[in-house]
C-alpha positions as CSV (number, residue, x, y, z in Angstrom):
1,X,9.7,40.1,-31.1
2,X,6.4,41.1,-29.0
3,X,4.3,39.4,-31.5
4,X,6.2,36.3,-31.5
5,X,5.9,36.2,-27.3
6,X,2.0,37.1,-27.4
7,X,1.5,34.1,-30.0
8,X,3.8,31.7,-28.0
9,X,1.9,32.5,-25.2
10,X,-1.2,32.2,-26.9
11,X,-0.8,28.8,-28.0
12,X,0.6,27.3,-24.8
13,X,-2.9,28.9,-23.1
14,X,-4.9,27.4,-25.4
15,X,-3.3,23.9,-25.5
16,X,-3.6,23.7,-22.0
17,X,-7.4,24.4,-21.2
18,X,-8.0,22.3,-24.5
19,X,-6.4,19.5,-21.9
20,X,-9.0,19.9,-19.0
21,X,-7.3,20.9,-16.0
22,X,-3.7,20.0,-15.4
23,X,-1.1,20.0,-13.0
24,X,2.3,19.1,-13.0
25,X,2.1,16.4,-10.8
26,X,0.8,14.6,-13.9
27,X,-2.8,15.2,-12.6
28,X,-5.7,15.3,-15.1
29,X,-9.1,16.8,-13.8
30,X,-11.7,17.2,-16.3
31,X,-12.9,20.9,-15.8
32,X,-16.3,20.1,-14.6
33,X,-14.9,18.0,-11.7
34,X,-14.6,20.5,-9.0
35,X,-15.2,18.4,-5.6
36,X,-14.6,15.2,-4.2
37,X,-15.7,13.7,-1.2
38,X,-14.0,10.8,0.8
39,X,-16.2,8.5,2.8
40,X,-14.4,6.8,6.0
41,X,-12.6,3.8,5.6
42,X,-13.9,1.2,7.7
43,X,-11.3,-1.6,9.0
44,X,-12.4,-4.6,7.5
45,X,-9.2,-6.7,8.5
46,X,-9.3,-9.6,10.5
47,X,-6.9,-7.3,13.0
48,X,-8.6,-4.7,14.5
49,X,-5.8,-1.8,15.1
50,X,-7.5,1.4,16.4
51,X,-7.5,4.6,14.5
52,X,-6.0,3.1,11.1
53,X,-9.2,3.8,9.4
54,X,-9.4,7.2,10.4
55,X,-5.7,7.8,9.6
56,X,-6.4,6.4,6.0
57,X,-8.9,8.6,5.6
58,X,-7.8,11.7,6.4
59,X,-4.1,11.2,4.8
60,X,-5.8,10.4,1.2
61,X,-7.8,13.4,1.9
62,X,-4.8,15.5,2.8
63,X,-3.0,14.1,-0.4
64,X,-5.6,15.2,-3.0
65,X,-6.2,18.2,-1.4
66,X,-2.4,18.9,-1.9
67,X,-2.3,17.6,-5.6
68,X,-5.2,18.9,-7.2
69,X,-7.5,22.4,-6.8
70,X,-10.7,20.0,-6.1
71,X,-12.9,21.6,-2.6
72,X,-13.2,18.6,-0.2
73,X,-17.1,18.1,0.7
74,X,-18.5,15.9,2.9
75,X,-21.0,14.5,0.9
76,X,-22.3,14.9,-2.8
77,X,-19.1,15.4,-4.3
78,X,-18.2,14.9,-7.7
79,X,-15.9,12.2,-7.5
80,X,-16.4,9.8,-4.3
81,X,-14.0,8.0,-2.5
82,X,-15.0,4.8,-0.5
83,X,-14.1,1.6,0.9
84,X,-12.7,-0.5,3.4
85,X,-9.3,-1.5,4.9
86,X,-9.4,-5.5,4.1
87,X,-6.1,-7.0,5.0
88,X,-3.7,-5.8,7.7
89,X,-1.4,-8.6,8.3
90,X,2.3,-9.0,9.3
91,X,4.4,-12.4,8.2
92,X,8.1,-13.5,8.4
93,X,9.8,-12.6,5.2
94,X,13.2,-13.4,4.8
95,X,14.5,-16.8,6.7
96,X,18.7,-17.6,7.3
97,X,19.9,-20.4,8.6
98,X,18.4,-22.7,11.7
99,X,14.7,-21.8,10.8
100,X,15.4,-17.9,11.9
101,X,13.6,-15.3,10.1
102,X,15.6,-12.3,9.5
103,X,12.8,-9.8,8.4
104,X,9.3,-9.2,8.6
105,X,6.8,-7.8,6.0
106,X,3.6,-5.6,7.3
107,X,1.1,-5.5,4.4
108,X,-2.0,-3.7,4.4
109,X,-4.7,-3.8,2.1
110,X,-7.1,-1.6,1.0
111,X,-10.3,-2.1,-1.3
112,X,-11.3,1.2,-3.1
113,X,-14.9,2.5,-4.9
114,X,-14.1,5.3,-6.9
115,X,-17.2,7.3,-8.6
116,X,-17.0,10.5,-10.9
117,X,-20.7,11.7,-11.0
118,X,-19.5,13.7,-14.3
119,X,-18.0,10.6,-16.6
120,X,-19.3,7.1,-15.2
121,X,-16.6,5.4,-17.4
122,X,-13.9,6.6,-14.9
123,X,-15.6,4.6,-11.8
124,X,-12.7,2.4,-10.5
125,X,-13.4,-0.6,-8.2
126,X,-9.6,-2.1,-7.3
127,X,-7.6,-2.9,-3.9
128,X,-4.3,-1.4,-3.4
129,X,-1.2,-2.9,-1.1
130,X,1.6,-1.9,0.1
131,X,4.0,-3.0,2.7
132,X,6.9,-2.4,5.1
133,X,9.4,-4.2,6.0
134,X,11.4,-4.6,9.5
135,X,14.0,-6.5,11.2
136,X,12.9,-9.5,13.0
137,X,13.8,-8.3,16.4
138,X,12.0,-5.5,15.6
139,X,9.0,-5.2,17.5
140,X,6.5,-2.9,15.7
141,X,4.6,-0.7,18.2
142,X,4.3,3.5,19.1
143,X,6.6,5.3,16.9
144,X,7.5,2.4,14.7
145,X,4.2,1.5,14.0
146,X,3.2,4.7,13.3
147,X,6.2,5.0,10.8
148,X,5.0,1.9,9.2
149,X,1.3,2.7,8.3
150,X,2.8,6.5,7.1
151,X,5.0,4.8,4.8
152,X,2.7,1.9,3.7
153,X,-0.6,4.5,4.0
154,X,2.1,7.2,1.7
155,X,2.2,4.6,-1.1
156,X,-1.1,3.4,-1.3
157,X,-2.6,6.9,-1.5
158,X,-0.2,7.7,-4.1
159,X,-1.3,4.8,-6.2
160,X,-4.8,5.4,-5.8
161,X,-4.8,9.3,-7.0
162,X,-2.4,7.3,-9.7
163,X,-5.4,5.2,-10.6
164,X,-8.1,7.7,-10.5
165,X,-6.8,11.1,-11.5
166,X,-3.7,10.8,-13.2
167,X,-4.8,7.2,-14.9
168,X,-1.7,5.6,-14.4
């Protein structure tokens, strides 16, 4: 019984370093990868809303700092993160009857630059989206605002760590 527990174990230790670097939240890392460095966001947008480039910044920080084991640098890291905040834009979304619109849609847009010093054939240029919606007599300022770029700013990180780490 000892023999077979040392061999199972074995096995499962070898399959997964023969993997690289995993994690269960499905992310990859290839072993050499052990930094990564994210460069501010600038705001790009046509609106100019104070601190939602440093917000960006630090939550996709924050968020692969929570998902992986990589050491946040601030510069010469093995995989960069860059780019800029490039549409921030709020629209009517859902109309009822007598030309009244019943919901609004904030979308924000953000264009990334992803580099991996190790493997160039992961570098990832995309823009990522995301959006949130409120009633139309909703007025979208302090608390709700805030709420609004942490759910849209939530998303977005998530799909970019998707993109670049877990290759989803």
């Amino acid at each position: 019984m000892r023999f077979i527990k040392y061999t199972l174990f074995s096995f499962l230790t070898v399959l997964l370093v023969g993997c690289g670097v995993y994690s269960f939240s499905g992310i990859s890392i290839s072993p050499e990868v052990k930094t990564f460095e994210v460069r501010q966001f600038a705001n790009e947008s046509l609106n100019v809303i104070p601190g939602i480039d440093r917000d960006f910044t630090i939550l996709l920080q924050d968020f692969i700092l929570n998902q992986t084991n990589l050491d946040l640098v601030t510069k010469n890291g093995d995989i960069v993160y860059e780019g800029e905040i490039v549409n921030y834009y709020e629209a009517p979304q859902t109309s009822v009857s007598g030309n009244q619109t019943a919901q609004n849609r904030l979308t924000i847009a953000v264009r990334l630059r992803y580099y991996d010093t190790k493997d160039e054939n992961n570098d990832l240029e995309q823009t990522f989206s995301f959006f949130f919606d409120s009633e139309a007599n909703q007025i979208l300022v302090g608390d709700d605002l805030d709420t609004a770029h942490q759910t849209i700013f939530e998303r977005i990180t998530q799909d970019i760590v998707n993109a670049t780490l877990a290759k989803w």
